[in-house]
PDB file of N, CA, C and O in Angstrom, chain B, residues numbered from 101:
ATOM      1  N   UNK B 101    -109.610 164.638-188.113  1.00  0.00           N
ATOM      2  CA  UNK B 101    -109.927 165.717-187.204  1.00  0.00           C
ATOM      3  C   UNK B 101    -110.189 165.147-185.812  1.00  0.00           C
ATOM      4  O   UNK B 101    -110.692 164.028-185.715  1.00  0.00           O
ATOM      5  N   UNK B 102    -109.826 165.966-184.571  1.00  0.00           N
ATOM      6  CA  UNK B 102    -109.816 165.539-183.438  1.00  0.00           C
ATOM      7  C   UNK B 102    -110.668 166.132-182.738  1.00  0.00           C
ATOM      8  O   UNK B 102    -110.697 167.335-182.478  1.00  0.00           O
ATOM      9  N   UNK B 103    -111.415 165.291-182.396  1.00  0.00           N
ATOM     10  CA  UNK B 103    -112.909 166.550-181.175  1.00  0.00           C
ATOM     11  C   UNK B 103    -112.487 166.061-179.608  1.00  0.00           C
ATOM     12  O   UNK B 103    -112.214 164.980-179.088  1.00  0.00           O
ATOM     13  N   UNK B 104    -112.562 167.118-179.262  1.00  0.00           N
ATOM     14  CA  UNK B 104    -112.329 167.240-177.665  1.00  0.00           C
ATOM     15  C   UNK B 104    -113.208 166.472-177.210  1.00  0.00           C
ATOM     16  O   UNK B 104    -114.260 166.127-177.748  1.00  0.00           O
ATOM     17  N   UNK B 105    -112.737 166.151-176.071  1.00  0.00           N
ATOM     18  CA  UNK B 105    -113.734 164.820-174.773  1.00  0.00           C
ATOM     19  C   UNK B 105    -113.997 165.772-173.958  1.00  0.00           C
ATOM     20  O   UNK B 105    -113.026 166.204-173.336  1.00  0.00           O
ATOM     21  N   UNK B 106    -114.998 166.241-173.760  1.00  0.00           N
ATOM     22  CA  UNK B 106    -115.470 166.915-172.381  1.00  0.00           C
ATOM     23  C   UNK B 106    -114.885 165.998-171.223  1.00  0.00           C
ATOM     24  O   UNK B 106    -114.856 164.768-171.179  1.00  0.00           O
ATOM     25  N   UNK B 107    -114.429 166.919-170.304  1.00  0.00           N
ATOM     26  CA  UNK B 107    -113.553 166.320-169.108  1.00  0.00           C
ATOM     27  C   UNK B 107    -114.389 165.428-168.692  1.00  0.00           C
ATOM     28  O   UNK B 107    -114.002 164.261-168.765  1.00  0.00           O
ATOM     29  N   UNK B 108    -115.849 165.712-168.104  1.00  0.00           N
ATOM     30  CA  UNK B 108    -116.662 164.853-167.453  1.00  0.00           C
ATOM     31  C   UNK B 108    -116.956 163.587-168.309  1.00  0.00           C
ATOM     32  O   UNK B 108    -117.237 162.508-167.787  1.00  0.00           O
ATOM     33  N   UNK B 109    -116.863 163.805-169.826  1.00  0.00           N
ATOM     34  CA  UNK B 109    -116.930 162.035-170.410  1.00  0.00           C
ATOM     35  C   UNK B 109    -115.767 161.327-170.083  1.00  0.00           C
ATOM     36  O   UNK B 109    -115.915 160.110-169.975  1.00  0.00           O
ATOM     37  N   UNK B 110    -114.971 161.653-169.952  1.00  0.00           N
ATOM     38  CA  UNK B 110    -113.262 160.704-169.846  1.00  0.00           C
ATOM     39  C   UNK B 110    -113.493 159.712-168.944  1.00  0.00           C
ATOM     40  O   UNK B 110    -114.341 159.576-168.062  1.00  0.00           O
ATOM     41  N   UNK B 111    -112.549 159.015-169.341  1.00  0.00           N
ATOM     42  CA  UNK B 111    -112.555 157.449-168.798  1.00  0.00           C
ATOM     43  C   UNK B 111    -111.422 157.327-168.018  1.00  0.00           C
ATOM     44  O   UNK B 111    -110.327 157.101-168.532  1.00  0.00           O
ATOM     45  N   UNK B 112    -111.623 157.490-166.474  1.00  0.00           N
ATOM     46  CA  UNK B 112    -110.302 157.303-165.642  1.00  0.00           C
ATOM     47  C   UNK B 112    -110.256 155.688-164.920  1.00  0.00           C
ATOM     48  O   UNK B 112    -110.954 154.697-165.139  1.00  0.00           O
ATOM     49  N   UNK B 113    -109.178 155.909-164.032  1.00  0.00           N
ATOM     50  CA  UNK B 113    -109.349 154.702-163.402  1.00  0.00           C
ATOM     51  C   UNK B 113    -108.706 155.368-162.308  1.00  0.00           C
ATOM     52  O   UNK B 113    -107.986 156.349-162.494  1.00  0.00           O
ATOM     53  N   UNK B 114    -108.961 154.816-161.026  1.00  0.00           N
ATOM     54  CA  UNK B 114    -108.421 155.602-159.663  1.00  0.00           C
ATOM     55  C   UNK B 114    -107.347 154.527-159.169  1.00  0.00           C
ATOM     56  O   UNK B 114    -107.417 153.396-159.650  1.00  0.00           O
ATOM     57  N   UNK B 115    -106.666 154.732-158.522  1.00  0.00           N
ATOM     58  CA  UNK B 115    -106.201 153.665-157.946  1.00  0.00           C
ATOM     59  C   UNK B 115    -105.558 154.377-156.511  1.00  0.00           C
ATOM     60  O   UNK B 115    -105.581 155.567-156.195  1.00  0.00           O
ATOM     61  N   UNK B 116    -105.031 153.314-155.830  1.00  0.00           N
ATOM     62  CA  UNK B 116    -104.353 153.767-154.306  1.00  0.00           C
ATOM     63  C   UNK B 116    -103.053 153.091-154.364  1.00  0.00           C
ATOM     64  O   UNK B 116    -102.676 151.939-154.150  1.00  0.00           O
ATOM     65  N   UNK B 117    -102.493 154.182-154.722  1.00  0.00           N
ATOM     66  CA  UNK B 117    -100.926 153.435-154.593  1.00  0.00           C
ATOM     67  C   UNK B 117    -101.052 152.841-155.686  1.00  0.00           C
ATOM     68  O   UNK B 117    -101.880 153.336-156.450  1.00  0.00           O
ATOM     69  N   UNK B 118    -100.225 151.464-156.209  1.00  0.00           N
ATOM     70  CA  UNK B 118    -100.412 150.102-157.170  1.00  0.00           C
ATOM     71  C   UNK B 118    -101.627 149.972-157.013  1.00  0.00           C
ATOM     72  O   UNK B 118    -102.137 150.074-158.129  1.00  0.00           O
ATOM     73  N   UNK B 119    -102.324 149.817-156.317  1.00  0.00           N
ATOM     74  CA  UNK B 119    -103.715 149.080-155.952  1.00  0.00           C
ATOM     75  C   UNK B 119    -104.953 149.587-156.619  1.00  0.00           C
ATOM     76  O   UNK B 119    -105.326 150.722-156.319  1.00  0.00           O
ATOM     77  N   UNK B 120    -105.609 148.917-157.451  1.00  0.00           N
ATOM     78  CA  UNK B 120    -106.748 149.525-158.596  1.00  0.00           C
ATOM     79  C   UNK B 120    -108.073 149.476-157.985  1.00  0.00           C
ATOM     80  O   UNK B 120    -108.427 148.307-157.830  1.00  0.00           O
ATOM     81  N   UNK B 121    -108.897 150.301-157.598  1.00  0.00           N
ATOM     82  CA  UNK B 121    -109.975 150.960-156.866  1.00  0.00           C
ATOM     83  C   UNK B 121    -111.385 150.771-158.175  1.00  0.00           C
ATOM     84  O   UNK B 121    -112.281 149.928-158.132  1.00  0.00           O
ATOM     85  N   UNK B 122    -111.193 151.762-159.165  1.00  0.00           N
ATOM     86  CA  UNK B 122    -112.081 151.298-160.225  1.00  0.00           C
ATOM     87  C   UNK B 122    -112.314 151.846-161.098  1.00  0.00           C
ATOM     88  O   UNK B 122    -112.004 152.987-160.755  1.00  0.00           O
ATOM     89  N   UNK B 123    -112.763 151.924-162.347  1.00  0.00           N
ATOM     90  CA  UNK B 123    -112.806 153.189-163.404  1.00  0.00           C
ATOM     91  C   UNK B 123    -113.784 153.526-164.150  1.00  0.00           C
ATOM     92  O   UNK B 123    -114.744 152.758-164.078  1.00  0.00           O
ATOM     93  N   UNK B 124    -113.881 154.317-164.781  1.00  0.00           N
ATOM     94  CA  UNK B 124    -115.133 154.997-165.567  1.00  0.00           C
ATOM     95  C   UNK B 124    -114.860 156.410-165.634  1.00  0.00           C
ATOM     96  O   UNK B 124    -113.803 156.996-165.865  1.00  0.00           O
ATOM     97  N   UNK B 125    -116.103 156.876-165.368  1.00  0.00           N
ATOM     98  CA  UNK B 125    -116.338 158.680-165.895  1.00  0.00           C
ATOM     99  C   UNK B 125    -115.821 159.133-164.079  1.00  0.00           C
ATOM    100  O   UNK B 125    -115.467 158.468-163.105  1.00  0.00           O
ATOM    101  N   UNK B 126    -116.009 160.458-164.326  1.00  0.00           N
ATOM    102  CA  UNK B 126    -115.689 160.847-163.066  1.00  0.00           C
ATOM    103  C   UNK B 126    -117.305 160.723-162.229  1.00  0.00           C
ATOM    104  O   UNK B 126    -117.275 160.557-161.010  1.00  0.00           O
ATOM    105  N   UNK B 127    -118.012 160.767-162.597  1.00  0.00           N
ATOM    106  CA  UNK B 127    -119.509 160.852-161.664  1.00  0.00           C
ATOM    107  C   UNK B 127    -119.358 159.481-161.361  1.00  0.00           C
ATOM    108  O   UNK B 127    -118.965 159.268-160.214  1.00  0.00           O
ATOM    109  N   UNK B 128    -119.640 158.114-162.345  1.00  0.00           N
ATOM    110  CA  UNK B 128    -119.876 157.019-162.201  1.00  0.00           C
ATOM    111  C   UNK B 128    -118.580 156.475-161.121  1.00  0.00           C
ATOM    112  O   UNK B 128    -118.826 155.437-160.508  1.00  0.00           O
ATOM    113  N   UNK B 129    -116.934 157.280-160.823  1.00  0.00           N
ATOM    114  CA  UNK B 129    -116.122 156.686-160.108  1.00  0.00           C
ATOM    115  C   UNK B 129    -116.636 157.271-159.092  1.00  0.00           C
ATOM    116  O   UNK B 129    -116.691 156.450-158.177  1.00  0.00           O
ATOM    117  N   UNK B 130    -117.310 158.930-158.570  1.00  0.00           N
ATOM    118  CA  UNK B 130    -117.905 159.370-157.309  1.00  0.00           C
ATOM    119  C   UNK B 130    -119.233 158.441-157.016  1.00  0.00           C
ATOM    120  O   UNK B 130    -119.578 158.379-155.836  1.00  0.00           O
ATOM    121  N   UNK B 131    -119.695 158.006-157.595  1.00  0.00           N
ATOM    122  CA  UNK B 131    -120.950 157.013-156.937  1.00  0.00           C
ATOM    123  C   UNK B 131    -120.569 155.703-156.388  1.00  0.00           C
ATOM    124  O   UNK B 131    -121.362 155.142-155.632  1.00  0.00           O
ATOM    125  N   UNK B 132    -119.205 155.036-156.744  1.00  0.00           N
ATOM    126  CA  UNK B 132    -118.616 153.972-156.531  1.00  0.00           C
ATOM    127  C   UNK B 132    -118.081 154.163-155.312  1.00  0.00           C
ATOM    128  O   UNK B 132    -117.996 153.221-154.523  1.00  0.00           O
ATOM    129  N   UNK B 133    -117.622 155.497-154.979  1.00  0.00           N
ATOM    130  CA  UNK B 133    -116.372 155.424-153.940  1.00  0.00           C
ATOM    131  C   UNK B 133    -116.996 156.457-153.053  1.00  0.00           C
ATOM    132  O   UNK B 133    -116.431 156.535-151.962  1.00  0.00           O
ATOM    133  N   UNK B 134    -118.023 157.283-153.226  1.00  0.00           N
ATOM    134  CA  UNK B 134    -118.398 158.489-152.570  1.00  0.00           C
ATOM    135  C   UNK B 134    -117.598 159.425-152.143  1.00  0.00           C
ATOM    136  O   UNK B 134    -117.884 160.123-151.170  1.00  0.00           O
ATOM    137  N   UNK B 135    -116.517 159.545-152.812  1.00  0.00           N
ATOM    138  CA  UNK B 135    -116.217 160.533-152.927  1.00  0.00           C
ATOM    139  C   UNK B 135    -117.010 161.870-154.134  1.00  0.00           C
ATOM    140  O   UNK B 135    -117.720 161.678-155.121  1.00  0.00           O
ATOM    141  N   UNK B 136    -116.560 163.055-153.579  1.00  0.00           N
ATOM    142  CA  UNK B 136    -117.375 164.012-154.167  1.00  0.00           C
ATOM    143  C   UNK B 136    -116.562 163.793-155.868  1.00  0.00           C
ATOM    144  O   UNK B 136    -115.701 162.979-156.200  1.00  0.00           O
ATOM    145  N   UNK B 137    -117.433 165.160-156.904  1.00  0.00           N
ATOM    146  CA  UNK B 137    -116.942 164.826-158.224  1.00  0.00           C
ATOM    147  C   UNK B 137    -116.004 166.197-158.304  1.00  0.00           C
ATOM    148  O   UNK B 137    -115.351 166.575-159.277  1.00  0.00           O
ATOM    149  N   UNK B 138    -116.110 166.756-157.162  1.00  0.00           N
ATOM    150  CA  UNK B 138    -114.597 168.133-157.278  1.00  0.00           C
ATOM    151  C   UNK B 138    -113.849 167.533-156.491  1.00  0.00           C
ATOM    152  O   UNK B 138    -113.483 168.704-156.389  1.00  0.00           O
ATOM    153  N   UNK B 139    -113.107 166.793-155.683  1.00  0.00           N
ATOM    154  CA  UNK B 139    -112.561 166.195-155.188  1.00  0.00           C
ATOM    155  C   UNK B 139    -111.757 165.077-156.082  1.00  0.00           C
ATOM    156  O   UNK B 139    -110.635 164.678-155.770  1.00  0.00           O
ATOM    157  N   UNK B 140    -112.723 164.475-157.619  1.00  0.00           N
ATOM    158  CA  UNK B 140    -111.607 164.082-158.429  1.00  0.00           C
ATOM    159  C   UNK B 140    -111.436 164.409-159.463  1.00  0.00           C
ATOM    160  O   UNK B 140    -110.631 163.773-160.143  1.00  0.00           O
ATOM    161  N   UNK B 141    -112.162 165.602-160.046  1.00  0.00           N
ATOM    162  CA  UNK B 141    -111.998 166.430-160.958  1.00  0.00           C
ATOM    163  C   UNK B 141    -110.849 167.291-159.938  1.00  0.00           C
ATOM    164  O   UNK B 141    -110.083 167.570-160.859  1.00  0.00           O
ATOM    165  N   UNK B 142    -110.305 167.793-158.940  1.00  0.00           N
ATOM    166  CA  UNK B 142    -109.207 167.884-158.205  1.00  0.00           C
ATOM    167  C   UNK B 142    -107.875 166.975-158.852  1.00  0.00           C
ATOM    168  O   UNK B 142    -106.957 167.483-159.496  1.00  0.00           O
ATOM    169  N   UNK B 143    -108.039 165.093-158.425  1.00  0.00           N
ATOM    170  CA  UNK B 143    -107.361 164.801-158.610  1.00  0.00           C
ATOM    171  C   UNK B 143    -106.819 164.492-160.064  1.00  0.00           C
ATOM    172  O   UNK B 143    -106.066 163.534-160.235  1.00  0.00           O
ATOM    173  N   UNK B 144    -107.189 165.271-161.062  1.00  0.00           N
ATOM    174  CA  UNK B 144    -106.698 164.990-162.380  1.00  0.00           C
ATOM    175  C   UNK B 144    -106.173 166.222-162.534  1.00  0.00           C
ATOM    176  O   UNK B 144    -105.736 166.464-163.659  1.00  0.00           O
ATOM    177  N   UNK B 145    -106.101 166.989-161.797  1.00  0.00           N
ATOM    178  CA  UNK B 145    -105.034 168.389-161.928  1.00  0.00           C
ATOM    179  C   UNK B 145    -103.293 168.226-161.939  1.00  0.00           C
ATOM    180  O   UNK B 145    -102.497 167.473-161.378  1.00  0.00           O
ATOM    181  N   UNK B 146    -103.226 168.971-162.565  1.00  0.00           N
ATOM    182  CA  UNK B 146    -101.617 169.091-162.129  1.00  0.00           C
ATOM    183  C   UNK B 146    -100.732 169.068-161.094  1.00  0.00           C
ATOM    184  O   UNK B 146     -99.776 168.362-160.774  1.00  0.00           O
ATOM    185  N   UNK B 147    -101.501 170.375-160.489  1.00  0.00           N
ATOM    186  CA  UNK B 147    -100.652 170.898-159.221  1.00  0.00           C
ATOM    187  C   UNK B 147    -101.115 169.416-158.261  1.00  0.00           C
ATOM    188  O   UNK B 147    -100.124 169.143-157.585  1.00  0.00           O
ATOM    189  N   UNK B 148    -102.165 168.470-157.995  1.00  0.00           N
ATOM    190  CA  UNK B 148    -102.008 167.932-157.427  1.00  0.00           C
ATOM    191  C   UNK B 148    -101.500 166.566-157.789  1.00  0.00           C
ATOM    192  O   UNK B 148    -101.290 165.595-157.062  1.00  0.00           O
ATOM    193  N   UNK B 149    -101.345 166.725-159.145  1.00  0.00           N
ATOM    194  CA  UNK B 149     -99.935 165.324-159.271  1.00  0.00           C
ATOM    195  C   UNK B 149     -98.670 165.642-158.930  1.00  0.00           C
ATOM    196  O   UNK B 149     -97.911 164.675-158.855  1.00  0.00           O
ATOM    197  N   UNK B 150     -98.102 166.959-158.644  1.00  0.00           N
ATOM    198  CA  UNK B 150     -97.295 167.351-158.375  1.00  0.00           C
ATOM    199  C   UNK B 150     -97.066 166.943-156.608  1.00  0.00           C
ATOM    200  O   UNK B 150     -96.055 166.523-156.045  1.00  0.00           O
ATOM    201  N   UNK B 151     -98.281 167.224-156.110  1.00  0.00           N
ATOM    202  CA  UNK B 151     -98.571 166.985-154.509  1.00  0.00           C
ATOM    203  C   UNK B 151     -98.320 165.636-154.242  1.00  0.00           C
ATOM    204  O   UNK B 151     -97.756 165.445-153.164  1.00  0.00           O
ATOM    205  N   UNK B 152     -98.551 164.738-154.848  1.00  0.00           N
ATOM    206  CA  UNK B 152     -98.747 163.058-154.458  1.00  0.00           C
ATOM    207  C   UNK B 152     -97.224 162.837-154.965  1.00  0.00           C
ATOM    208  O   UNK B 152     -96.568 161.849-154.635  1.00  0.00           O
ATOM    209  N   UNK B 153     -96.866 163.591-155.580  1.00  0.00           N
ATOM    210  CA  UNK B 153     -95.574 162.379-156.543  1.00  0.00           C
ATOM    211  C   UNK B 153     -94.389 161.619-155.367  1.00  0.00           C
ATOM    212  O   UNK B 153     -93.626 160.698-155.658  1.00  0.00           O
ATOM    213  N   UNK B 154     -94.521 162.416-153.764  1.00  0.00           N
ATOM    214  CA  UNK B 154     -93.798 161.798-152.964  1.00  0.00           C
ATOM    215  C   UNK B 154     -94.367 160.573-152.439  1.00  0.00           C
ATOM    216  O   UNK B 154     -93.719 159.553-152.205  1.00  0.00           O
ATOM    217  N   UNK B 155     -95.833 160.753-152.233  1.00  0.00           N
ATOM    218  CA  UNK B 155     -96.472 160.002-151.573  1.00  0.00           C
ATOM    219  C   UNK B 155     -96.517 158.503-152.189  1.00  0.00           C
ATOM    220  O   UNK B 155     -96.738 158.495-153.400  1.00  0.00           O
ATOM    221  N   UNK B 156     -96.404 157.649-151.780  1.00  0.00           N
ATOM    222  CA  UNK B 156     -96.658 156.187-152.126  1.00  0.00           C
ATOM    223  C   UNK B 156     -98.120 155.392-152.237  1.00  0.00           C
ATOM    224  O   UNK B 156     -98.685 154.647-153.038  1.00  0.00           O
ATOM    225  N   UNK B 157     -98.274 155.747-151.489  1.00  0.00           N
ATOM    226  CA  UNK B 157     -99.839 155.289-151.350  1.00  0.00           C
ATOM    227  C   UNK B 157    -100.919 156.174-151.297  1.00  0.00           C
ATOM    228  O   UNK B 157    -101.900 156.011-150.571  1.00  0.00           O
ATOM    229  N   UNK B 158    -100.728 157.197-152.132  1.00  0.00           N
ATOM    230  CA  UNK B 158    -102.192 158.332-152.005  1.00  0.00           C
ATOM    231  C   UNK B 158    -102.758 157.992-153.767  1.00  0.00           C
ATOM    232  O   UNK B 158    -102.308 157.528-154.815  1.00  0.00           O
ATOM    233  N   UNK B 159    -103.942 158.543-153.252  1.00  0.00           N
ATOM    234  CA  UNK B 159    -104.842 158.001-154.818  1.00  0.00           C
ATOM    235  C   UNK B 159    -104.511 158.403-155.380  1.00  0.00           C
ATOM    236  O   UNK B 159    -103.663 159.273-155.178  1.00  0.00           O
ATOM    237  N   UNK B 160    -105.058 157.967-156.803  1.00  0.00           N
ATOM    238  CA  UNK B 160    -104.758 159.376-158.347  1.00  0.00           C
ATOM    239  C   UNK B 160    -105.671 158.547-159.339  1.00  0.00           C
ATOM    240  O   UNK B 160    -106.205 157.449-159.179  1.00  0.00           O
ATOM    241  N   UNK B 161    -105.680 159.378-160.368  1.00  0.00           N
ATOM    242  CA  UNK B 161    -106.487 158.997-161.150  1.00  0.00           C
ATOM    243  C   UNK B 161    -105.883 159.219-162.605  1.00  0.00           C
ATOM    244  O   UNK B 161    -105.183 160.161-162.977  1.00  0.00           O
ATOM    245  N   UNK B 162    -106.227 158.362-163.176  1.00  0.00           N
ATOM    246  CA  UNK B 162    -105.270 158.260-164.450  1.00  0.00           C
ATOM    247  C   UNK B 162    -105.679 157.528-165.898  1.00  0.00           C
ATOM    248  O   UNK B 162    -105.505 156.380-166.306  1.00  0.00           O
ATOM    249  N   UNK B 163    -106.497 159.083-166.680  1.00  0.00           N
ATOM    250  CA  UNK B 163    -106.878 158.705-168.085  1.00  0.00           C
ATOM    251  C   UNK B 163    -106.577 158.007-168.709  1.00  0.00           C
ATOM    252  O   UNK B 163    -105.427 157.876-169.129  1.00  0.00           O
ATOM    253  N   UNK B 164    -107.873 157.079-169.070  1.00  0.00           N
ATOM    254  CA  UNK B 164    -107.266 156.098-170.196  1.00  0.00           C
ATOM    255  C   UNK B 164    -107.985 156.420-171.424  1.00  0.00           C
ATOM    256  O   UNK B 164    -109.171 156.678-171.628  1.00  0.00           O
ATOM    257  N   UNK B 165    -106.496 156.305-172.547  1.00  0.00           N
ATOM    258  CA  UNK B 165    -107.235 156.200-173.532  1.00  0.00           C
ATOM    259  C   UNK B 165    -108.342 155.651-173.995  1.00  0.00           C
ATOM    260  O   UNK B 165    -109.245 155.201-173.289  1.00  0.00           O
ATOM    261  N   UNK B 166    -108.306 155.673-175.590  1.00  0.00           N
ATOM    262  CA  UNK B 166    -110.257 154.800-176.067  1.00  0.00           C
ATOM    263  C   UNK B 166    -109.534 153.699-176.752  1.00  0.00           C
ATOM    264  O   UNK B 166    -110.105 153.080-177.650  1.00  0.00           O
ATOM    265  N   UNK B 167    -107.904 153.307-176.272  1.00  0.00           N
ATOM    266  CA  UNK B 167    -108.188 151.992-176.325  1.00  0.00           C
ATOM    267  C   UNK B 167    -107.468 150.410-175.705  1.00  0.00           C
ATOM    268  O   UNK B 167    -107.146 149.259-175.999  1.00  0.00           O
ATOM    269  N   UNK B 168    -107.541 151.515-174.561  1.00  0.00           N
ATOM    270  CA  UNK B 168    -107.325 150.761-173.407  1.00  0.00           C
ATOM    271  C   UNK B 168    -108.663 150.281-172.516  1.00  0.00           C
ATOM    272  O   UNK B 168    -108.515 149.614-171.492  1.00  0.00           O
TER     273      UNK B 168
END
């Protein structure tokens, strides 16, 4: 049986472009980077992976599994 991860436990990692920034939960990556936590609860949306996919060097954030 599979139990859901509350969004806010997930384990992302941000990065800029190639370039790896840092990872954890979404609060613990907003205390690292000060950025706000709707700003990357933002960037794990759709519509805005859709927004970056031209861009080369704009952030994103990108779930990792539990066993990575």
């Amino acid at each position: 049986m599979t139990v859901a991860v509350r969004k806010m436990d997930r384990i992302y990692a941000l990065y800029k472009g190639d370039e790896y920034i840092c990872d954890g939960t979404i609060t613990e990556i907003a205390s690292k980077t000060g950025k706000t936590r709707n700003t990357l609860y933002w960037m794990t949306s759709n519509t805005y992976k859709k927004r970056i996919s031209r861009g080369k060097n704009r952030l994103q954030m990108v779930e990792l599994d539990e066993g990575e």
